[in-house]
C-alpha positions in Angstrom: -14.2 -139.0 -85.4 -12.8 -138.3 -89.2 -9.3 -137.5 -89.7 -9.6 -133.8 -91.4 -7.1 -133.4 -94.0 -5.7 -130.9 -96.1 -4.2 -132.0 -99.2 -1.1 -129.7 -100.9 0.3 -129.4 -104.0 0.1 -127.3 -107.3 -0.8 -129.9 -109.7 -4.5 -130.1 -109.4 -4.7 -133.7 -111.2 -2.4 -135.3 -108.5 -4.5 -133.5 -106.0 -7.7 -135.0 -107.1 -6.6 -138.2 -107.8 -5.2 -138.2 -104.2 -9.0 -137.1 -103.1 -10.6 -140.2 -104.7 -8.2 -141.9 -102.9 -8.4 -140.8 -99.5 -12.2 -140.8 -99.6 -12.9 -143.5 -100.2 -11.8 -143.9 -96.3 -15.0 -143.5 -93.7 -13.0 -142.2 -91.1 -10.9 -139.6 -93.7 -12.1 -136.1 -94.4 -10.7 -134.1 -97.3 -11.2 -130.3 -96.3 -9.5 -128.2 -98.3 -7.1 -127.6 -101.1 -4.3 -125.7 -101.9 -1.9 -125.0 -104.6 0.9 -122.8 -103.0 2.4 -122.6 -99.5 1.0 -119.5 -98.5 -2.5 -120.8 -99.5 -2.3 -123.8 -97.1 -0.8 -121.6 -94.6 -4.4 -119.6 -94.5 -6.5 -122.7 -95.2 -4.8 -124.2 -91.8 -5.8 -121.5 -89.6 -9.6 -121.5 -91.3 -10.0 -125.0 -91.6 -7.9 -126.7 -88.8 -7.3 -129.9 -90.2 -5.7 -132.6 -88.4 -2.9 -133.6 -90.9 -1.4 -131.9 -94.4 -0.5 -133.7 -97.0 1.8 -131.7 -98.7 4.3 -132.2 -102.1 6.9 -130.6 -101.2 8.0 -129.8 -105.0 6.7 -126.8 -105.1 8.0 -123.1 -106.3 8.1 -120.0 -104.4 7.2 -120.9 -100.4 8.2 -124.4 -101.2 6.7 -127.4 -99.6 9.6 -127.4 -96.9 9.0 -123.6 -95.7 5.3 -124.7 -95.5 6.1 -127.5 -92.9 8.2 -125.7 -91.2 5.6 -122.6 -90.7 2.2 -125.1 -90.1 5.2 -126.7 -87.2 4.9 -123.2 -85.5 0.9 -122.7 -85.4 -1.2 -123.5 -82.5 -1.4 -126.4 -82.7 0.8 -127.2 -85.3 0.0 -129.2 -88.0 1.0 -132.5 -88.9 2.3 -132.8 -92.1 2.7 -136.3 -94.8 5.1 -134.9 -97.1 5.4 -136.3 -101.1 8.6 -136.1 -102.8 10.1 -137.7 -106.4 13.7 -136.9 -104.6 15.5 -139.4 -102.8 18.8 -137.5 -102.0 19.7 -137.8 -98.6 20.2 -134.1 -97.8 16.8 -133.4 -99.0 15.2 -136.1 -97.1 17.0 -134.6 -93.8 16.0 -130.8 -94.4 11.9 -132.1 -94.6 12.4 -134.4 -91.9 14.3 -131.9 -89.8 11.2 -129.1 -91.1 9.1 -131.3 -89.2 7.4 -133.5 -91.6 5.9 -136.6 -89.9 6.3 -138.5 -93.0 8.2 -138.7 -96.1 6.3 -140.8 -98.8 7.7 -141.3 -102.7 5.4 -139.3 -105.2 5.3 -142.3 -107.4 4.3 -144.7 -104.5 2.1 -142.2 -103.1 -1.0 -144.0 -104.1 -0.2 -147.1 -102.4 1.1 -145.5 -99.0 -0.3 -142.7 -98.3 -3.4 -143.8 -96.6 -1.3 -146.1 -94.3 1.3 -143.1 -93.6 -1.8 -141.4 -92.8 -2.8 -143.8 -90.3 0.8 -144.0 -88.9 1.1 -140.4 -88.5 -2.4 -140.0 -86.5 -1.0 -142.7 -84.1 1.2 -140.2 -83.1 4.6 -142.2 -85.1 6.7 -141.3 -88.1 6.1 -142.9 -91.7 8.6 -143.2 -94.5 8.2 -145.3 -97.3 10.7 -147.8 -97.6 13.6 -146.4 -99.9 13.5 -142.8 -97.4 14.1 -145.1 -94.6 17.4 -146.8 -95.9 18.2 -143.4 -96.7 17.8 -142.5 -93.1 19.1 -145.8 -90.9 22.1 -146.2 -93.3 22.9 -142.0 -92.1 22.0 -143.5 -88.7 24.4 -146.1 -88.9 27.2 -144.0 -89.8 26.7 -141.4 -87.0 24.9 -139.0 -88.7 22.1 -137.6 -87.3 19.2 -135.3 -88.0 19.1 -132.0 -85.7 22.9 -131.7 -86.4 23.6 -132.8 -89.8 24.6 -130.3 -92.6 23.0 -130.6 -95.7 24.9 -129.1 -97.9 28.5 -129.7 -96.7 29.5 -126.4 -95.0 26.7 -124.2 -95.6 24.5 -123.4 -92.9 20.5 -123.9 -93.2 19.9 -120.1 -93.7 22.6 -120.0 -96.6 20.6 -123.7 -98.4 17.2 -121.3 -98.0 19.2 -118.8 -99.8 20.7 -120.9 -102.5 17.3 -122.4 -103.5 15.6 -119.1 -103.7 18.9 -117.9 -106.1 18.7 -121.3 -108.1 14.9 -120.5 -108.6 15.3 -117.3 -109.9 14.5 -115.3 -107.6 16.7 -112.0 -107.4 18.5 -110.4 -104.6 15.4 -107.7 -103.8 12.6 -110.4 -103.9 14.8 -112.7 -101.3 15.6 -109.6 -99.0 11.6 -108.7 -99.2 10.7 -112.7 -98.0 13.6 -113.0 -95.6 13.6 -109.4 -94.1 17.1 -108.4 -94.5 18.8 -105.8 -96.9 19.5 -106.9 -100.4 23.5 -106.2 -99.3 22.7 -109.0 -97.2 21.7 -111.0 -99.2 24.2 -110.4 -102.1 27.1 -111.0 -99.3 25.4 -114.3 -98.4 25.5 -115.3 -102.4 29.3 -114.4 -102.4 30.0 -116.4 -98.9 28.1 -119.2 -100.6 30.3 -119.6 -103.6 32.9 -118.5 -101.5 32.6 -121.9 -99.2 31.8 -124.0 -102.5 34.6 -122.8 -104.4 32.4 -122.1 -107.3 33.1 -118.7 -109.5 30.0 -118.0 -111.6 26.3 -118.2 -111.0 26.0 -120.8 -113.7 27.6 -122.9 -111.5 25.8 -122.1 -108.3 22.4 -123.3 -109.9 24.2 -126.7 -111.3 25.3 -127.3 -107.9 21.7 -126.7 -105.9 20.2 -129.0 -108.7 22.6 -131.8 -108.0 22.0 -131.5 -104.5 17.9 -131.4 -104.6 17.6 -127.7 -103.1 15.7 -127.0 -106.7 14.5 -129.1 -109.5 15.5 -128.0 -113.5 12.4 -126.7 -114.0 11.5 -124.6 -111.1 
């Protein structure tokens, strides 16, 4: 029986090379494509497949909100997630989404088929320079469920920072996260608040510097 998968991302060229790729695999089955989050989101519950492959650098419903939603259908989803970051933090927050595996973007080509294969078995993949990452946080007590990514802020306040560093203003964030935009704008001042930054500027350096957005999102 063919592993159905459903391959993510809003470059079309990396999703096609990453077709050819997968294949060229008798027991892989490429069924669907999406660009956006909320795409794959509806080609999940049409097409069922059996793994996403998802890069998470994405704008809008990022690649990390997706996981975390395909986590809550039934059945959820298992997700292969590609990345260029290697920040800690961020590695944590897709791990902690629910990703199964956390694969390099410029080694995807090489290891994606065997994270694939990993995954199905039912274990977690991460290419070698994510898992360093991870045992050295290990090593030094840290661990997953309960580690903060961004120092004191709290993972409702990081979904609130990204959205803010990507542009997105007060009334568009309070529509997606179903609160009032006085919500919202009290969360921005807690945020700087706790990060004792003054001026908005700032804010977006910071959420750069810490992987929550990338300079051209």
């Amino acid at each position: 029986m063919s592993v159905r998968i459903l391959l993510v991302g809003r470059h079309a060229m990396l999703r096609e090379g990453l077709r050819s790729l997968l294949e060229n695999k008798l027991d892989f089955e490429v069924v669907g494509e999406a660009a956006d989050g909320p795409t794959a989101i509806r080609l999940t519950r049409m097409l069922k497949p059996d793994i996403a492959v998802i890069d998470v650098d994405m704008p809008g419903m990022d690649g990390i909100d997706a996981t975390r939603q395909l986590n809550r259908e039934n059945p959820p989803v298992k997700v292969a997630a590609i990345s260029t970051s290697m920040k800690r933090d961020f590695i944590i927050e897709v791990l902690n989404a629910g990703a199964s595996g956390y694969i390099l973007k410029e080694r995807a080509f090489h290891y994606l088929v065997t994270a694939i294969e990993t995954i199905c078995a039912g274990d977690t993949y991460l290419c070698s320079k994510a898992a360093k990452v991870v045992v050295n946080d290990y090593i030094r007590g840290r661990f997953l469920a309960d580690y903060p990514s961004d120092g004191s802020l709290t993972k409702r306040e990081r979904e609130i920072l990204k959205m803010l560093a990507e542009g997105k203003a007060s009334k568009e964030i309070a529509h997606i996260r179903g609160v009032s935009i006085k919500t919202i704008d009290a969360t921005r001042r807690r945020i700087m608040q706790k990060l004792n930054i003054e001026s908005f500027a700032h804010l977006v350096k910071y959420a750069i510097r810490e992987g929550l957005t990338s300079v051209d999102a």
